[in-house]
Each structure stands twice: as C-alpha cells, then as structure tokens.
C-alpha positions as semicolon CSV with decimal commas, in nm:
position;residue;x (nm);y (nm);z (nm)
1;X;-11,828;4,182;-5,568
2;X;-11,444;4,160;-5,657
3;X;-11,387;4,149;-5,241
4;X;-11,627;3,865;-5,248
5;X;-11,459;3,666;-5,526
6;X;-11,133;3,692;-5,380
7;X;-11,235;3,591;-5,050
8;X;-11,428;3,261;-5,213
9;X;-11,090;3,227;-5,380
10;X;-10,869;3,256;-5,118
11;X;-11,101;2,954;-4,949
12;X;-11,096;2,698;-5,204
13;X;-10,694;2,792;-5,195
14;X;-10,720;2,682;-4,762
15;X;-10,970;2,418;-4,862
16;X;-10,680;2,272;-5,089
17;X;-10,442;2,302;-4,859
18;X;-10,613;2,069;-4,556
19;X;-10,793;1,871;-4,770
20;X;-10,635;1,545;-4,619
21;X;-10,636;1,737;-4,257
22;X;-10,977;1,740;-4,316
23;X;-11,033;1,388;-4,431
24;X;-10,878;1,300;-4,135
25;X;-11,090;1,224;-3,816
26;X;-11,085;1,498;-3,557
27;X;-10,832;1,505;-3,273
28;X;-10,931;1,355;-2,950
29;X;-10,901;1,737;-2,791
30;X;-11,165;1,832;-2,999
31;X;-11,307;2,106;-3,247
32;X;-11,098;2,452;-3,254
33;X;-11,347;2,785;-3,225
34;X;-11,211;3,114;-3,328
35;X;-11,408;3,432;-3,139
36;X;-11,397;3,735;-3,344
37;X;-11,521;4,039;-3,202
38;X;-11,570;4,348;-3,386
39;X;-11,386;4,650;-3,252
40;X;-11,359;4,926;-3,511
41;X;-11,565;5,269;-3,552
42;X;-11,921;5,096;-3,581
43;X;-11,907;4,930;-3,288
44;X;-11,813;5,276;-3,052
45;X;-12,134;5,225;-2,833
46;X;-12,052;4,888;-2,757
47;X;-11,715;4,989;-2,585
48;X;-11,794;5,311;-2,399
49;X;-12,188;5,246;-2,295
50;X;-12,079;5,171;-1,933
51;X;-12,421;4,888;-1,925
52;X;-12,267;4,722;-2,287
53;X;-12,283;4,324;-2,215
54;X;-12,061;4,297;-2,478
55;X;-11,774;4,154;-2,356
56;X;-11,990;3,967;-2,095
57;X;-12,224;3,798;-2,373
58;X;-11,855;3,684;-2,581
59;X;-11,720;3,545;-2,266
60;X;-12,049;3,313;-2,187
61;X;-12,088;3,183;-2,532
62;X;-11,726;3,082;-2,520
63;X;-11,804;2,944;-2,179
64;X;-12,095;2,737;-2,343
65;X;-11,970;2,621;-2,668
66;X;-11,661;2,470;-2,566
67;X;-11,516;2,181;-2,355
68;X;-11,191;2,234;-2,150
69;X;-11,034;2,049;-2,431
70;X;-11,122;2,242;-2,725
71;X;-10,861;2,490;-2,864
72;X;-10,980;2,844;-2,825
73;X;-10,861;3,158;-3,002
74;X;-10,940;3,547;-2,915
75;X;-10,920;3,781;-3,143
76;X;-11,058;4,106;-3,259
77;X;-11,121;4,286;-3,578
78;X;-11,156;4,547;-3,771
79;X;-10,962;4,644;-4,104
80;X;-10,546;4,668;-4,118
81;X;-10,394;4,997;-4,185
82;X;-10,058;5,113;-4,133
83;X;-9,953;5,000;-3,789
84;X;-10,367;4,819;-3,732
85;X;-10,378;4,442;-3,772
86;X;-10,705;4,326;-3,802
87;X;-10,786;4,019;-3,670
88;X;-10,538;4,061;-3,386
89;X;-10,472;3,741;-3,161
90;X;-10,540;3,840;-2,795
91;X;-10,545;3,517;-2,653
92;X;-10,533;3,127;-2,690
93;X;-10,560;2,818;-2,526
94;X;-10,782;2,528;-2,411
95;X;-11,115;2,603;-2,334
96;X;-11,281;2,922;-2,193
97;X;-11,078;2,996;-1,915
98;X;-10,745;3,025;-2,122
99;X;-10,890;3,367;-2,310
100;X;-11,152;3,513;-2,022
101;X;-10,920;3,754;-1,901
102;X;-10,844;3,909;-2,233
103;X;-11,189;4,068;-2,350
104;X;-11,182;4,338;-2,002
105;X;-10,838;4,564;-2,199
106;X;-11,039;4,523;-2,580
107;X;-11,081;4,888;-2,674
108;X;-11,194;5,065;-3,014
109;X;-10,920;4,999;-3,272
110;X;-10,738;5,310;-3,461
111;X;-10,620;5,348;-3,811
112;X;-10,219;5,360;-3,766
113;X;-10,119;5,612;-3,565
114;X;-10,414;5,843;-3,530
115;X;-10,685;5,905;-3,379
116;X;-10,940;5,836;-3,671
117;X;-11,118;5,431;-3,576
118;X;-11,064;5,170;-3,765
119;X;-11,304;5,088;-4,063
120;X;-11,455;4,705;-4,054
121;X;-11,353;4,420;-4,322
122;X;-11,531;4,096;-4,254
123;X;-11,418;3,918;-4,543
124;X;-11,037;3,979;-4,412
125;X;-11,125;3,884;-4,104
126;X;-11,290;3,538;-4,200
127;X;-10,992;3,459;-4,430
128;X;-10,721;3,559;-4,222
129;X;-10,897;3,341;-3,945
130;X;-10,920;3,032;-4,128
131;X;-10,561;3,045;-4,332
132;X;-10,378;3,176;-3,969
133;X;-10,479;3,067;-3,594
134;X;-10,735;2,768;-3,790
135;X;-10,432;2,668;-4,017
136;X;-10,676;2,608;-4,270
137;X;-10,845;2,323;-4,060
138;X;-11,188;2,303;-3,980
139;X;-11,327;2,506;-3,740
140;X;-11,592;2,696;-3,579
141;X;-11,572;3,106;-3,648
142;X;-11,766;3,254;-3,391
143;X;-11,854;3,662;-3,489
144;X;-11,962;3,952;-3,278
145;X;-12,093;4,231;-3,458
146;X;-12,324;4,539;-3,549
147;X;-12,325;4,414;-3,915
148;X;-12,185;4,705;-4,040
149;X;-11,918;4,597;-4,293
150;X;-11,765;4,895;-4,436
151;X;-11,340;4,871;-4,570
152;X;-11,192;5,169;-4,621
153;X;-11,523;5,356;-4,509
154;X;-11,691;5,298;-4,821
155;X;-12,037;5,467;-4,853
156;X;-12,122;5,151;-5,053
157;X;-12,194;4,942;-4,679
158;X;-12,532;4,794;-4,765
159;X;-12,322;4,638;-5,095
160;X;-12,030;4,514;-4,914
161;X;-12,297;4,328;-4,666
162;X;-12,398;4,160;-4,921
163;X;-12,043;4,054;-5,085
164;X;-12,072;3,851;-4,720
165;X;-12,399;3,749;-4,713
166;X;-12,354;3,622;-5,080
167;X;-12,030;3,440;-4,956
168;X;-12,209;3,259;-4,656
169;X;-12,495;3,129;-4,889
170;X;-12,223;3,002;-5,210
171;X;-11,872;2,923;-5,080
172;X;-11,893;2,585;-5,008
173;X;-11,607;2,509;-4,743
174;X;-11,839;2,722;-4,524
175;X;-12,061;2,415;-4,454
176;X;-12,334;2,554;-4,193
177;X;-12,444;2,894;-4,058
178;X;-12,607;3,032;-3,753
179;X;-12,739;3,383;-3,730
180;X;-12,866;3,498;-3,353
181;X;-13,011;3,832;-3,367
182;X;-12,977;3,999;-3,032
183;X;-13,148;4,306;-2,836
184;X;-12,834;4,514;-2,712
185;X;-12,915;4,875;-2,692
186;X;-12,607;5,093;-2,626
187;X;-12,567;5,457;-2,642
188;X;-12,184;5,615;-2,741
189;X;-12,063;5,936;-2,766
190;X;-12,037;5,894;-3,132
191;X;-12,344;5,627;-3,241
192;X;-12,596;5,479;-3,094
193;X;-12,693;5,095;-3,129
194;X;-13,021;4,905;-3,119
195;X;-12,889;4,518;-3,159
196;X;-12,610;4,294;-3,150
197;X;-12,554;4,002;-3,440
198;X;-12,388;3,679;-3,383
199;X;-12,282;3,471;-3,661
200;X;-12,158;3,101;-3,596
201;X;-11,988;2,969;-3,914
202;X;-11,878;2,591;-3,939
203;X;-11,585;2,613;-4,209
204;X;-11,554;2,216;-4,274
205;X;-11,745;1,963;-4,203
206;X;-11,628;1,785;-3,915
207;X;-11,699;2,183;-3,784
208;X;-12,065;2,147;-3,874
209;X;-12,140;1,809;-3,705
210;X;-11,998;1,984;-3,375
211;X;-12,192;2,281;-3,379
212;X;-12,514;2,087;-3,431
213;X;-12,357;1,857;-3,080
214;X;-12,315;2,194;-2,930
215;X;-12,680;2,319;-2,993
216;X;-12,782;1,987;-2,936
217;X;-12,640;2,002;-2,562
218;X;-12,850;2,275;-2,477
219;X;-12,539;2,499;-2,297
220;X;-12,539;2,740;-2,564
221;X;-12,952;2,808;-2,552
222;X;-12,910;2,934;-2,166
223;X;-12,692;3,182;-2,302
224;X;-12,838;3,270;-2,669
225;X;-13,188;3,243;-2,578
226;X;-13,361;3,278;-2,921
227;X;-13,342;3,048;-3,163
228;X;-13,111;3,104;-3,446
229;X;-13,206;3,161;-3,766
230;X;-13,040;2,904;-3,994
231;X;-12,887;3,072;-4,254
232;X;-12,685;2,747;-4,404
233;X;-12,798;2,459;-4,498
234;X;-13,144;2,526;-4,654
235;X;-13,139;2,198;-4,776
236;X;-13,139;1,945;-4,515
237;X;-13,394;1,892;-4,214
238;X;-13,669;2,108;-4,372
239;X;-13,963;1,898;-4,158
240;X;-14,023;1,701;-3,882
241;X;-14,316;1,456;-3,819
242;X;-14,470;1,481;-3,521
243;X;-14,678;1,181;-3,452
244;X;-15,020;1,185;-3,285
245;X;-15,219;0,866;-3,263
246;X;-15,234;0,568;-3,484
247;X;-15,557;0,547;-3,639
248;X;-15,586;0,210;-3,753
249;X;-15,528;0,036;-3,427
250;X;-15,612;0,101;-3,059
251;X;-15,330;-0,105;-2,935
252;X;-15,021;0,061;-3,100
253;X;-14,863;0,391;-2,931
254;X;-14,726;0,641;-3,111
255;X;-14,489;0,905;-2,971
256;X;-14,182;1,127;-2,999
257;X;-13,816;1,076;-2,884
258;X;-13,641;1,233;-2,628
259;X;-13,430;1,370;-2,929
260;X;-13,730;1,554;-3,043
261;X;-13,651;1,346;-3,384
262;X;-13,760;1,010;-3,377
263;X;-14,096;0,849;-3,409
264;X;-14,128;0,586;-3,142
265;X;-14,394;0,312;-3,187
266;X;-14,482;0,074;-2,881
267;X;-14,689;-0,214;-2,928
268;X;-14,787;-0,595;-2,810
269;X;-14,595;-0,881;-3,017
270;X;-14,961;-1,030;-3,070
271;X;-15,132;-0,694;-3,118
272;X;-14,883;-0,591;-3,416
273;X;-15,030;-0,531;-3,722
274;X;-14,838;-0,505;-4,090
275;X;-14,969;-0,123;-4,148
276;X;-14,953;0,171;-3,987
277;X;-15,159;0,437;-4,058
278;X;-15,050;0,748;-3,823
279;X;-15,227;1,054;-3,782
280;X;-14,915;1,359;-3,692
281;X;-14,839;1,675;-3,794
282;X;-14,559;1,830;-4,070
283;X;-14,312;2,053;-3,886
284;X;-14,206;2,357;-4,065
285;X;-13,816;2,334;-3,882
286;X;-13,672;2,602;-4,118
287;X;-13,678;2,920;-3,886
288;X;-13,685;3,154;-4,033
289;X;-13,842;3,041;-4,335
290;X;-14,222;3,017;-4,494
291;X;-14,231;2,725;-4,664
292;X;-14,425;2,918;-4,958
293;X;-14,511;2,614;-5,167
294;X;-14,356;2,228;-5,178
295;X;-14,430;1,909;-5,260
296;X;-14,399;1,638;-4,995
297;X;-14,204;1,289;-5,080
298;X;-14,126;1,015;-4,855
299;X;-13,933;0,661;-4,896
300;X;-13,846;0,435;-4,602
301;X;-13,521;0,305;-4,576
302;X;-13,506;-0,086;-4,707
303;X;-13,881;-0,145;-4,828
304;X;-14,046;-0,169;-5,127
305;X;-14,326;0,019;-5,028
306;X;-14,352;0,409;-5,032
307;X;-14,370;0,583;-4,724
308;X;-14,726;0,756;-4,800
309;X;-14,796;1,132;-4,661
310;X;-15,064;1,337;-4,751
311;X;-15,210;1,579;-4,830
312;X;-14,891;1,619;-5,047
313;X;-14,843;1,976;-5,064
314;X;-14,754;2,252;-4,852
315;X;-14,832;2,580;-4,899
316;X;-14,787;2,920;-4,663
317;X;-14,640;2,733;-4,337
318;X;-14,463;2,953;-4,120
319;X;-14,172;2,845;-3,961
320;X;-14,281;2,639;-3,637
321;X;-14,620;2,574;-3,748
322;X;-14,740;2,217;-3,857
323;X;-15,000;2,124;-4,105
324;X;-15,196;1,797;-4,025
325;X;-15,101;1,458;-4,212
326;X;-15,150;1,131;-4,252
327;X;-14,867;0,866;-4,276
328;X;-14,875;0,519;-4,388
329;X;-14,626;0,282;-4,415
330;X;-14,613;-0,101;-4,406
331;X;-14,392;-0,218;-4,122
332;X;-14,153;-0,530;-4,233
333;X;-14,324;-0,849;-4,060
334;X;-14,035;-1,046;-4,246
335;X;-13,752;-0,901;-3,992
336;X;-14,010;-0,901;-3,672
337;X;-13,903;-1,186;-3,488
338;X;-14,144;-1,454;-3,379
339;X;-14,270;-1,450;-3,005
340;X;-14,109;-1,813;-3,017
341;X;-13,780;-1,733;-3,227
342;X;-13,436;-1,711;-3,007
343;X;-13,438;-1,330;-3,031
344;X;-13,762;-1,288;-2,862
345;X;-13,706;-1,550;-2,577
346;X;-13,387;-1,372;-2,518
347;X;-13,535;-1,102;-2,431
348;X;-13,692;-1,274;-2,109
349;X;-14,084;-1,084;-2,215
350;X;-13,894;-0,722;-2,239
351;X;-13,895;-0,516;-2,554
352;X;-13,719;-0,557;-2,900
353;X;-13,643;-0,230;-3,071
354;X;-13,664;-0,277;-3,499
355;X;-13,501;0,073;-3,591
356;X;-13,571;0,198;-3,918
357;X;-13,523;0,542;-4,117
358;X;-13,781;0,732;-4,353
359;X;-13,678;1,036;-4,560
360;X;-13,920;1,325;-4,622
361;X;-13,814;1,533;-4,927
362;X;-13,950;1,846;-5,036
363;X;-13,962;1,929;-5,401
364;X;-14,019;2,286;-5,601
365;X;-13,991;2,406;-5,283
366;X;-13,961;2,764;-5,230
367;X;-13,901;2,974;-4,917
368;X;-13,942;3,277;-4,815
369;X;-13,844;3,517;-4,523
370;X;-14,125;3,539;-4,250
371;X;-14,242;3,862;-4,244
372;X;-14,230;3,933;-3,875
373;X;-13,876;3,793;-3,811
374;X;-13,760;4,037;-4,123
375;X;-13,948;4,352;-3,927
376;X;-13,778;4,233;-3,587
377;X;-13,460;4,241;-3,834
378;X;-13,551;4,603;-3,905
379;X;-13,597;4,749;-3,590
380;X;-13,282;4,574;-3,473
381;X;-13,052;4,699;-3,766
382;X;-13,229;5,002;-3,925
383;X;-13,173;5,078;-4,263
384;X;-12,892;4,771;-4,309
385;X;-12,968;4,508;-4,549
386;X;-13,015;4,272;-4,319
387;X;-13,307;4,068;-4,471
388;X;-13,058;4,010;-4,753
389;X;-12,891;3,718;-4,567
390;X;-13,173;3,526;-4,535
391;X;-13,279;3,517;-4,890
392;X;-13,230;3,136;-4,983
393;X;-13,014;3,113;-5,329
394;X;-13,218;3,007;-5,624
395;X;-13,048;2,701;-5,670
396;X;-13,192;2,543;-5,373
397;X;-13,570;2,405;-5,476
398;X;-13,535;2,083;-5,282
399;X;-13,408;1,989;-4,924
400;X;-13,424;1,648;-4,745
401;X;-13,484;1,527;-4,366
402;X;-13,419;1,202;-4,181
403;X;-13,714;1,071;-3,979
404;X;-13,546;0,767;-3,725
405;X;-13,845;0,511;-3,686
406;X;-13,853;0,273;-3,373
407;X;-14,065;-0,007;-3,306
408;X;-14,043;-0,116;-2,941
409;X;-14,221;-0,433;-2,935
410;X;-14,290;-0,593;-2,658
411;X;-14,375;-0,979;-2,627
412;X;-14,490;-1,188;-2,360
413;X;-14,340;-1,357;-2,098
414;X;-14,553;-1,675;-2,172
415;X;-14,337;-1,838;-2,413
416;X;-14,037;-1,829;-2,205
417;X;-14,220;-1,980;-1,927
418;X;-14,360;-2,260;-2,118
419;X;-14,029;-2,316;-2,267
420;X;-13,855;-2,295;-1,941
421;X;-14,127;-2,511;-1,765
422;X;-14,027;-2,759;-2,052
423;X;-13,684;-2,787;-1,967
424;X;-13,716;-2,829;-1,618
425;X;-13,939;-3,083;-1,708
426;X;-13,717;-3,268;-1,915
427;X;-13,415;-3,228;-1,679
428;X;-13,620;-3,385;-1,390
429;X;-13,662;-3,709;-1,595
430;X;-13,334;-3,740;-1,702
431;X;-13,247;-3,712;-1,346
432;X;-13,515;-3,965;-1,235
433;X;-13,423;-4,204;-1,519
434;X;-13,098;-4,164;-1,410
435;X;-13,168;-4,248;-1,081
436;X;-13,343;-4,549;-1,136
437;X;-13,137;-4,649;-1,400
438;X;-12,852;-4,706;-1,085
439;X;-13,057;-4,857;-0,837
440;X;-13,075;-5,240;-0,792
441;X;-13,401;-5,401;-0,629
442;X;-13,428;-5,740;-0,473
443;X;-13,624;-6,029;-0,629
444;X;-13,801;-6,347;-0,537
445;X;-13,763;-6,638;-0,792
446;X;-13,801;-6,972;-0,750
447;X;-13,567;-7,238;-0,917
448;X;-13,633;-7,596;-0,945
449;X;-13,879;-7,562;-0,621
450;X;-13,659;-7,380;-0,423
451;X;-13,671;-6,993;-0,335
452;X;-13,401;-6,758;-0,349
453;X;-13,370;-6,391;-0,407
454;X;-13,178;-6,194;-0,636
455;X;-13,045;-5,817;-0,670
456;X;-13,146;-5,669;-1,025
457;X;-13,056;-5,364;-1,180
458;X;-13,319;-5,201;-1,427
459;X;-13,248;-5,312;-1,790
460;X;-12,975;-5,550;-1,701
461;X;-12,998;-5,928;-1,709
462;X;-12,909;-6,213;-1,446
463;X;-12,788;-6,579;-1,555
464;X;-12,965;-6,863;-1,270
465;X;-12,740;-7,140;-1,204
466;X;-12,775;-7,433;-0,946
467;X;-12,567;-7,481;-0,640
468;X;-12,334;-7,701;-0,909
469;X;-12,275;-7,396;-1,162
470;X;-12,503;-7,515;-1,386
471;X;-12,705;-7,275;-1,568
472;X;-13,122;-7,255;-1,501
473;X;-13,229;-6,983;-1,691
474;X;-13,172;-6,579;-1,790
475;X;-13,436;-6,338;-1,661
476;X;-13,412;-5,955;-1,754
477;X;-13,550;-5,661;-1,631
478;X;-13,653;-5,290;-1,754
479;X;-13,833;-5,060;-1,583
480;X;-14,076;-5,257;-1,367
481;X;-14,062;-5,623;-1,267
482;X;-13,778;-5,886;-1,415
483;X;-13,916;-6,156;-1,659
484;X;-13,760;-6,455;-1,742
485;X;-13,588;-6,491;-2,090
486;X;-13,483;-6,842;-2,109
487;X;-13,505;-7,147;-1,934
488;X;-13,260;-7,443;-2,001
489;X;-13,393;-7,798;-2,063
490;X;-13,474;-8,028;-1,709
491;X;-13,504;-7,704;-1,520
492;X;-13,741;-7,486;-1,396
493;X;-13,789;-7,185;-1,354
494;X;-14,038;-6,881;-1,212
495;X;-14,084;-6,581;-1,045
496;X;-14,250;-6,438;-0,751
C-alpha cells in the first residue's frame, strides 16, 4: 500500500506542476499518447511464441488512436535495476508511423548485467511516464500487459495488483479508464499465457474528452473488437433512453440519433401537442456492471416541470439490457414558434429543431461485477485478482447521464404562400396605381357652348379660361372621370 501512496503522491506533485498547462486549451497538434508495453519476465511467451500478435496488436492501436498530428511516444517497461531503465524511450514522434519500426528489436528486459529478467513495476512506469516524455501534461497512457505486477519479484503479486487497481479507482488526475481484455494465447519456453490486458488511462482531462472522440470515431473498435470495460468514471453516463413510440399521439415520431444519444422527436407544427408521453426503454450503459439496485431521477434542462420516468427503480439489470419505461415530459409551447411568427416563415415549410437536455440520475445505486464477464476474467488471467479492478469504490452511490432532446418540427408551407401571395398582391397595385397615377387621359368639356378637349392627369386639377385668359371654372379628377369644382359667375360650364 506504501507503493500505492507514493505513486498517488508523486501525481498530485505532476498535477501541481501543469496545473495552468492544463487549464490551458490543447495545442492545435493534438493530444500526446504514451504506449507502454510490458517486457520483463511475465511477459516471456509474448516475445518468443513465434504466432505472438503482440507487437502487431501495439502497432494497430497506435495506428487507430492517433492522427498524424498527435505526439507519440514508445516505450517499454519493466522495473530499473542496475544498468535496466524501466520505462525506456524507444521511439517518438508524430503519429504512428514515427514509432512503427521500433516494436520488431523489443526483446525481454534483464536485471543489470545478467541473465536473470526483469521484474514488472507498473506504478514506476505510470509515474515516470507522466512526470518524463508527458512532462506532466495531460495525456493518454496506453498499457500492454499480462497484469502481472510484481517489483522486486515479490510473492505478494495479487497485493501489488491491487496497490494499482486501488490507484486507478482514487487518484483523481487519472480522470477515465479503459480496460480491454484480450484472447492472446502464447506458449514460452519459460510460461505460458492465456490473455493479453490493455489499459487506456486519460491522466487529465482534456485526455479524457479525447479518448471518448477516439472511441467515438469508431477506428479503435476495428482493432479492439470487444467493448471495454469502463473501469473510470462510474459516475457519469450510467443509462441511456431508448425511445420507442409516443403513446399519447399518433402523429409525433419518436427515434434515436445517429449518435446513439439523442432522442429525436418529429412532428407537424399543427399536430404538436404540449405533452409527451413516450414509451422507451432504460439502458444499462455501464459494461461491465449490474446495476444491482437504483433509484431513477430525471429533470429537464430549463422547465419547471419534472421529467417523469417510471417505474422508478431498477433492480438486477445487466449491463446492455434495458428495462421498459415510461417518460413524460411537457414540451415548452412558450419557445415553439408560431406557424406565422418570422422564425417559422423563414424556414420556407422545412423543419425547426428546439434542442433541449434531460438528466437521468441514479441514486443509492449500487453495482456490481457481472458474473460472466468476471468468469471470462478468470479463464483469461487464472488465479490473478483480476475481478478486483472492477469493484466500484464505495463512495460512488450516485452517477448522472445527459439525454440531448430534439424536436424537429416541421410546419407548413401554407403560410408562406399566403403571405407571399399577399405581397405580390400588394406590389402589383402599387405598380398599377403607379401607373395610372402617370398617365394623362383626354376630356370633352364644354365651355360657354363651345367644345374643347382637355388632357387630365388622375388626381390633378385643370383651371378653364376663355380665349381672353379669363378664368371659367376648375374641374378635378381622381381615379375615374374629372368633375367640375367651380364655376365663375357669367360662365358656364360642363362636361361630356
């Protein structure tokens, strides 16, 4: 337990040291990986078994975890003594190409100068990782091992696994941990092997948000075909909901995202209604976990109203199976725009996403190991510990997930084309008042018993006078025909 302590200790020490690096957004050349691979005693079988994918398997998950632009480091380990350094640097560079071709020379590490191989310290290796090639900035630590941790060949193994295990579960600078048990039987001179263990730890956090983009890119799953067993966190993304059908109307769609995450409602502007009552299913997402026992809580981001699931509790779910639920929630009619508001007729009759967020919480909950991933685990790594890394601390009862919500509603194209008939509408009478408005027309009036004609613009007047200048009379005219306004005294006066 001391190896453990000091190790945690030596941590917080890097953790103290980058804490601004850290605070710091990553570099534009992306998120260093260190690949440790275990070469001491333990791992004989792995070097001299002529069909060993060893060196094959390090060299495609480096090929599918990184980007050309990502700094890479090589190295393998074991325990120093004497003239041994353990990790040893055998390559770096940008991505996978820059340390390929220097896994084919790895060989079995030696203690000094004999002929005795090397014992195994993971906690050194870890440490002298993080504080050396990482610099003590985040990082991804990539391991390759038989899980046999044994310094100075103590007898004590199964208890120095656990000093590890302990530290992957409590130190808190390690901020997310993937465990990929692999089938790799190999047969040495000296020992014999059944399985292969591959630990992916994110020390910092900006490390953690790019292994889940890595596993979320898929690369890595063509090479590491089962899923990994999440070791770290065990309180975060417990569930997923998994919707079904909406019960309480035919005309609203429910389905899931592409991102496997998001519950995606489609419905009709007109056919909207203000609650939802969805029939899906509760994910159990925490391989390799039985969700024992837990109470279900949800909230939706922004409302008033409770995000309603039940039934409320879960009990014996294994991890991957669902348990049927019902979810009701009110949707926000307040912040769904009209089918006549600007928003809406902006959209020319195409969709108008309304993205909200729910949280699903589960309280007293408690986990435990499945029992058939933890007899895999057996016949994998006989008589090593192994189950003890999966054992959840007590400390976490609760865990939370995000649920994304989108409403795609869709409204009709009849507004806009009412609204757009309008306007055309309105623009042709300008234009034919305007029109009008410029054109003169000729008149017949007759004045003091004699014809003439006169030109006449609409909504202008014309002053008569005589062939003397003297003044007759004013008619005006609008839209139609002129009328006559005035008429001065002795004269006359008339149209047509």
């Amino acid at each position: 337990m001391m190896v453990s302590l000091r190790l945690s200790r030596l941590l917080r020490s890097a953790v103290a040291m980058a804490a601004f690096a850290l605070a710091l957004p990553l570099h534009a050349a992306g998120i260093q990986q260190a690949f440790l691979v275990q070469n001491s005693g333990w791992m004989e079988p792995f070097y001299t078994d002529p069909q060993s994918q060893l060196k094959a398997l390090v060299g495609a998950v480096a090929q599918a975890a990184s980007t050309p632009d990502d700094p890479l480091f090589l190295l393998a380990f074991s325990q120093s003594n004497g003239g041994n350094v353990s990790p040893l640097l055998l390559g770096q560079g940008r991505g996978a190409s820059a340390i390929a071709g220097q896994l084919a020379p790895l060989g079995l590490a030696r203690k000094g100068s004999g002929q005795a191989l090397a014992d195994t310290d993971f906690q050194e290796a870890v440490t002298k990782t993080i504080t050396g090639p990482f610099r003590s900035a985040s990082g991804i630590v990539w391991i390759f091992t038989n899980n046999k941790n044994s310094p100075n060949n103590d007898s004590q193994t199964a208890e120095r696994n656990r000093d590890f295990y302990r530290l992957l579960h409590l130190e808190p600078s390690i901020t997310k941990t993937l465990v990929y048990a692999l089938r790799m039987p190999v047969q040495g001179k000296l020992y014999s092997a059944k399985g292969l263990m591959v630990y992916a730890l994110a020390y910092g956090q900006p490390a953690a948000e790019a292994l889940n983009r890595i596993q979320a890119e898929g690369r890595l799953s063509q090479v590491l075909t089962r899923a990994p067993a999440r070791l770290k966190p065990v309180d975060q993304d417990a569930v997923r909901i998994v919707p079904q059908s909406v019960q309480n109307s035919a005309n609203v769609h429910a389905s899931l995202g592409r991102d496997g995450r998001t519950i995606v409602l489609d419905v009709d502007a007109e056919k909207l209604v203000p609650k939802v009552v969805l029939q899906a299913s509760l994910q159990n997402m925490f391989f390799p976990y039985v969700i024992e026992h837990a109470t279900v809580q949800a909230t939706l981001a922004g409302q008033a109203a409770p995000l309603q699931v039940s039934p409320g509790e879960i009990s014996g779910l294994l991890p991957g199976a669902s348990q049927q639920v019902e979810v009701r929630f009110d949707l926000p009619m307040a912040q769904i725009p009209s089918p006549w508001s600007t928003q809406a007729l902006a959209a020319m009759g195409k969709q108008v996403l309304l993205p909200m967020t729910a949280t699903v919480g589960l309280a007293d909950q408690k986990l435990a190991l499945s029992p058939e991933f933890s007899q895999q685990l057996q016949d994998l790594f006989p008589g090593d510990p192994i189950s003890e890394v999966f054992t959840p601390p007590d400390s976490v009862r609760a865990s939370q997930a995000t649920v994304p919500l989108l409403v795609r509603i869709q409204y009709p194209l009849l507004p806009v084309l009412l609204i757009t008939g309008a306007i055309l509408l309105l623009l042709l009478a300008f234009v034919l008042f305007g029109l009008l408005s410029t054109s003169s027309k000729r008149y017949r009036i007759v004045v003091n018993g004699l014809p003439r004609q006169v030109l006449l613009k609409p909504y202008k007047s014309l002053v008569i006078k005589d062939d003397g200048g003297r003044e007759i009379g004013t008619i005006r005219r609008g839209l139609g025909k002129p009328v006559i306004v005035r008429v001065a005294d002795g004269q006359t006066l008339a149209l047509g």
